[in-house]
ZADO-1210 file (C-alpha; in nm, 4 decimals, padded with zeros to 6 digits):
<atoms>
<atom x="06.6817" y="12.4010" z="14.6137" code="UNK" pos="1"/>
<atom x="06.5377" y="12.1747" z="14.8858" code="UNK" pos="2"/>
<atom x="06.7638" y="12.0137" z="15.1417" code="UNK" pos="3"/>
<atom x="06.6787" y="11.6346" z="14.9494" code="UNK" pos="4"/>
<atom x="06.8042" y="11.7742" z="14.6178" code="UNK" pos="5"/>
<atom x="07.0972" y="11.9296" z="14.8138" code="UNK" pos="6"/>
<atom x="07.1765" y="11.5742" z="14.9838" code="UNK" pos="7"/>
<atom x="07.1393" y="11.4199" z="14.6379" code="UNK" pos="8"/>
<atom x="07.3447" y="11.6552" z="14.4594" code="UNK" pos="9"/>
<atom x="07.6526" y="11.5765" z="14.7505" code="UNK" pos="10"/>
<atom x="07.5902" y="11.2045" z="14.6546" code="UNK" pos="11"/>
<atom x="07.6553" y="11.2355" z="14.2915" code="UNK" pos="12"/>
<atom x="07.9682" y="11.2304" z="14.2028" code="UNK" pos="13"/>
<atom x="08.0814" y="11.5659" z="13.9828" code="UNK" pos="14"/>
<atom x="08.1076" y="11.4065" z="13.6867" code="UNK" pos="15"/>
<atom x="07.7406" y="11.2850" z="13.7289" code="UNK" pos="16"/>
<atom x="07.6527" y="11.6418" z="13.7962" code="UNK" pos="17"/>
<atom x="07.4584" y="11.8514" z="13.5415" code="UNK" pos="18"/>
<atom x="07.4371" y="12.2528" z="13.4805" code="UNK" pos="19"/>
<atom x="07.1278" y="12.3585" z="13.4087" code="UNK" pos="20"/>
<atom x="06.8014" y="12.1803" z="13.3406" code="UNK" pos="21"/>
<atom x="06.7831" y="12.1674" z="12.9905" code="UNK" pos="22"/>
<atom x="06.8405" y="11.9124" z="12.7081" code="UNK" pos="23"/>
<atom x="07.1842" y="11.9419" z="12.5461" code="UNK" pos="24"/>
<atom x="07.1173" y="12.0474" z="12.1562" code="UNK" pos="25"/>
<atom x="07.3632" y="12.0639" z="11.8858" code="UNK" pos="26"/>
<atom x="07.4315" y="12.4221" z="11.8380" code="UNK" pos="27"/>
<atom x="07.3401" y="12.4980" z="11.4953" code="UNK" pos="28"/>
<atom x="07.6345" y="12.6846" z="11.2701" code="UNK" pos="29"/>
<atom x="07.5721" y="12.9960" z="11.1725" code="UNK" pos="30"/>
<atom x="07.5826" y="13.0899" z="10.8314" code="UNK" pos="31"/>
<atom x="07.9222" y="13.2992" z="10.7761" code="UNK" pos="32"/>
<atom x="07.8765" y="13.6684" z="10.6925" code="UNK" pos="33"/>
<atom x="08.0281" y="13.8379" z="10.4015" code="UNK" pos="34"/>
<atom x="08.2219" y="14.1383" z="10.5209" code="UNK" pos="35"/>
<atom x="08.2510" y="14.2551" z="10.1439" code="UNK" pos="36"/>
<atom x="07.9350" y="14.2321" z="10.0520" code="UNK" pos="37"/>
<atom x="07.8009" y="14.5807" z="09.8219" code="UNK" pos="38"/>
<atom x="07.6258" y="14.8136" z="10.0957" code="UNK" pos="39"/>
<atom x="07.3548" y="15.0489" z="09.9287" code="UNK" pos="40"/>
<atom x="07.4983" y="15.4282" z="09.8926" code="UNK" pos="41"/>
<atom x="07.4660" y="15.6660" z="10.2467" code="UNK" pos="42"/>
<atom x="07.2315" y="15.9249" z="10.2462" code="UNK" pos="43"/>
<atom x="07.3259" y="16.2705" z="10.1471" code="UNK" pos="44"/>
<atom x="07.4699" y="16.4598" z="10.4355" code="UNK" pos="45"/>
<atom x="07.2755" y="16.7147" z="10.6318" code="UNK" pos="46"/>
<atom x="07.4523" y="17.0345" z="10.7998" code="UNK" pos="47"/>
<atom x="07.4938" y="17.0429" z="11.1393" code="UNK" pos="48"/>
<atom x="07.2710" y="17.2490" z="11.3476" code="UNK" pos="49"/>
<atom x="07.3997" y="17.2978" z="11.6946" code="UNK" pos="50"/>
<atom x="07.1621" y="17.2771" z="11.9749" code="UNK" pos="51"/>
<atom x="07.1081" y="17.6249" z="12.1569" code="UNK" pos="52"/>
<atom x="07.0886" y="17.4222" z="12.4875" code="UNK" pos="53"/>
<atom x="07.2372" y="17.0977" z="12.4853" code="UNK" pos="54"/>
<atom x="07.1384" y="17.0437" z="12.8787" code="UNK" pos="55"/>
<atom x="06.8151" y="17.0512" z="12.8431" code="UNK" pos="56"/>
<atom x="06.7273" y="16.6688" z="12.7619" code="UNK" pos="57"/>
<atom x="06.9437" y="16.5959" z="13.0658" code="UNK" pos="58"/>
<atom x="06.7929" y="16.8389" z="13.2780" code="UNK" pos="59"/>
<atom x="06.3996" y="16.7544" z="13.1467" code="UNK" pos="60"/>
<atom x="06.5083" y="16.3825" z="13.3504" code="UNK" pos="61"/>
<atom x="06.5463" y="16.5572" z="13.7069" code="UNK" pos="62"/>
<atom x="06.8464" y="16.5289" z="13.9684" code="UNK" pos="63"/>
<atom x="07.0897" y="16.1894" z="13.8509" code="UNK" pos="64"/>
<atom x="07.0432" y="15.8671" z="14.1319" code="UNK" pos="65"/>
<atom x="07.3554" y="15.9262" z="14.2766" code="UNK" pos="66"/>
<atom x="07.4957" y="15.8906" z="14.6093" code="UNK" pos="67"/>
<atom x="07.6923" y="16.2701" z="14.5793" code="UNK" pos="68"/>
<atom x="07.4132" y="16.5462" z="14.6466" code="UNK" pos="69"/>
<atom x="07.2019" y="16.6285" z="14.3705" code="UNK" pos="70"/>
<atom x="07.3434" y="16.9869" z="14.2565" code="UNK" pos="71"/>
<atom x="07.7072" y="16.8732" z="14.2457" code="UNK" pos="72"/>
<atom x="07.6186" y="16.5772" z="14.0032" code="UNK" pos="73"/>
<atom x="07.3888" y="16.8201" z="13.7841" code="UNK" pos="74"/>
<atom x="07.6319" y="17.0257" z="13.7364" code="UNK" pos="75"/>
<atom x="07.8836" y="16.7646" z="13.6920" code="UNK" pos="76"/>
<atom x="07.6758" y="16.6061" z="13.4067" code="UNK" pos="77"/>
<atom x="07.5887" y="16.9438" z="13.2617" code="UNK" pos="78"/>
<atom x="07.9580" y="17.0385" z="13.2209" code="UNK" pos="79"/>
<atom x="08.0041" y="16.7506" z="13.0438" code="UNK" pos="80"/>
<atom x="07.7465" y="16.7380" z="12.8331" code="UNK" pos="81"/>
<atom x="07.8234" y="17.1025" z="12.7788" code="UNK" pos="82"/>
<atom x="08.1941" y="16.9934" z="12.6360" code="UNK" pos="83"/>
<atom x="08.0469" y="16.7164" z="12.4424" code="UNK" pos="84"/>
<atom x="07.8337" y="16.9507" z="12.2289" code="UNK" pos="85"/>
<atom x="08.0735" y="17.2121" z="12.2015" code="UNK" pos="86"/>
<atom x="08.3024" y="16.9684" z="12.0496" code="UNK" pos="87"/>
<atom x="08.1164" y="16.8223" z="11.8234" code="UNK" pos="88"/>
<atom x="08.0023" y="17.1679" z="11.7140" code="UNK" pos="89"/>
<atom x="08.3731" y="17.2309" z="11.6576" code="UNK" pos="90"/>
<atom x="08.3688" y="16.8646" z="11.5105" code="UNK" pos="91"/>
<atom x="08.1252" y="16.9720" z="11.2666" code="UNK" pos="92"/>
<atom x="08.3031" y="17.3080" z="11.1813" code="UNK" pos="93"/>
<atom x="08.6420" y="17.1156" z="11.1240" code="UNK" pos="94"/>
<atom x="08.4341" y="16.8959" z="10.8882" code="UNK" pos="95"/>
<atom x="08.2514" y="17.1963" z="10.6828" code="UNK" pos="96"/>
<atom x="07.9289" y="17.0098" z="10.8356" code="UNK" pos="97"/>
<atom x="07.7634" y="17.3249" z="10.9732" code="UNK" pos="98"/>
<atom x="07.4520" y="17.5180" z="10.8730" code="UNK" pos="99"/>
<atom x="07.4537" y="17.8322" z="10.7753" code="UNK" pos="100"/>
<atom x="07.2918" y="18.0778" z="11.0285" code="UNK" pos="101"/>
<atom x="06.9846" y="18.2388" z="10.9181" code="UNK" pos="102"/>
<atom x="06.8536" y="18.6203" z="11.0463" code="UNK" pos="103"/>
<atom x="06.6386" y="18.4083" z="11.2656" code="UNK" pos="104"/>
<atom x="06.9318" y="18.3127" z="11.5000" code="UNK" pos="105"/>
<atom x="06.9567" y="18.5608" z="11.8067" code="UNK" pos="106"/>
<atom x="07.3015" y="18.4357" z="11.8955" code="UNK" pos="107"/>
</atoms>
């Protein structure tokens, strides 16, 4: 803001004051929704395969932006990234959502 508008604005009195530079429009109402409405019918459910290494996403992004040093906040992130997937395996178990394992799994 230049130092004319600034002396301008001081002259105004506030209620003469505007915010913003646009033209006031009526807001237009929005059209209520209808919470009860029919939903269509959720897809079948698919069991739960847990990842074999549920760091590895977080890892594939390199050390987090933070001000502690690097190693500390990786393995601050993995641990809890590690407890996140280990309950919702557990999650999944609770909720007869896992797959079977195959003779493919080494684990």
């Amino acid at each position: 803001m230049s130092s004319q508008q600034q002396q301008r604005r001081k002259q105004q009195p506030q209620s003469q004051r505007r915010r913003g530079q646009g033209s006031k429009r009526p807001k237009a109402k929005q059209k209520p929704v209808d919470l009860w409405r029919p939903v269509p019918p959720l897809p079948d459910v698919q069991p739960i395969v847990p990842a074999g290494d549920p760091t590895a996403l977080v890892r594939s992004l390199g050390d987090a932006p933070l001000s502690v040093p690097g190693a500390a906040a990786g393995i601050t992130i993995a641990t809890v990234v590690d407890r996140a997937a280990g309950l919702a395996t557990a999650l999944a178990a609770a909720g007869g959502l896992l797959a079977e394992p195959t003779e493919d799994d080494d684990d």
